[in-house]
N, C-alpha and C positions, 0 to 999 in steps of 0.2 A: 129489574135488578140483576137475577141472573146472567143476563147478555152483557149488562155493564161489568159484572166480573170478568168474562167469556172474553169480554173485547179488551180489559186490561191483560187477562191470561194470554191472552193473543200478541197482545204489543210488548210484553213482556218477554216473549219467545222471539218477537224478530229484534228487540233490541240485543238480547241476548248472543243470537246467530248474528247480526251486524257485529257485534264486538268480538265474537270469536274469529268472523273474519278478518275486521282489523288488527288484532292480535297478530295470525295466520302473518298477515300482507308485512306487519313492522318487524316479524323475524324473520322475513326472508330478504328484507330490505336491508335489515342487520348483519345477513347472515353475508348478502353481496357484498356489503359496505368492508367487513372482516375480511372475506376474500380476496378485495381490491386492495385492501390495505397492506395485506401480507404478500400478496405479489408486488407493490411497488417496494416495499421494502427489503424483500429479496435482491430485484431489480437494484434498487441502490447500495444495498450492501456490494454486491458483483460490480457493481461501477467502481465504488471507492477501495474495493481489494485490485481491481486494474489498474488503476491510476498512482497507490499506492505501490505495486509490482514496477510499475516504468518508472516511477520516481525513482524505488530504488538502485532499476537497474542503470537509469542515468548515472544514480550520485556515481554507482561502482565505475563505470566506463570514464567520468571523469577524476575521481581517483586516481585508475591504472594509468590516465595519463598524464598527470600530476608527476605520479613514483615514475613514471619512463625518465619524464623530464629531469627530476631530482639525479636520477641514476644518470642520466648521458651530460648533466651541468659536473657533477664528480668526478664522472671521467677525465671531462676536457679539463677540469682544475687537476688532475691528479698527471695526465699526459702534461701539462704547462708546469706542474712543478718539477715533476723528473726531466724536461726538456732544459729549464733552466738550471736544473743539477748535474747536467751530464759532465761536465769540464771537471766539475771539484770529484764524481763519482769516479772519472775516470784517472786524473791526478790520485785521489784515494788509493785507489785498486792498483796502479801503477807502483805508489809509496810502498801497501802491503807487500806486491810481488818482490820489488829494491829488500827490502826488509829481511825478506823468506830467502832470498839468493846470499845474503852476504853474510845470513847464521849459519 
């Protein structure tokens, strides 16, 4: 009888030490799995702030050249409207000078 306690006191201690081991083994398992996890997500975070970065810096470069074009289409409309008014500007400016000589 005694032995039969002795030999469950016994088996009791190595299921005991098994389980503490696997305990041991599923947090280190866990503790990798966290690790891994937090480095890929760093990893992705740094990807989507790059990508995010060029994006922007596209949209701006397509902007600025957007506003060149906007600016140099003004121009040409603002040079073709004073081109087409030179004769009356000049007639004008003629009239006022006629005006200013015979007061």
């Amino acid at each position: 009888m005694k032995q039969i306690i002795e030999d469950v006191l016994q088996a009791e201690e190595r299921v005991g030490a098994i389980l503490r081991q696997a305990r041991e083994k599923a947090g280190e398992i866990r503790r990798s799995a966290e690790k891994e996890i937090s480095e890929k997500m760093s990893a992705a975070k740094q990807q989507a702030r790059e990508i995010v970065q060029a994006t922007v810096e596209d949209a701006k470069k397509e902007a600025e050249l957007i506003a060149d074009e906007k600016v140099k289409q003004a121009e040409k409309q603002k040079d073709a409207l004073l081109n087409d008014k030179t004769d009356a500007i000049d007639n004008l400016v003629g009239n006022i000078c006629s005006i200013i000589k015979s007061s």
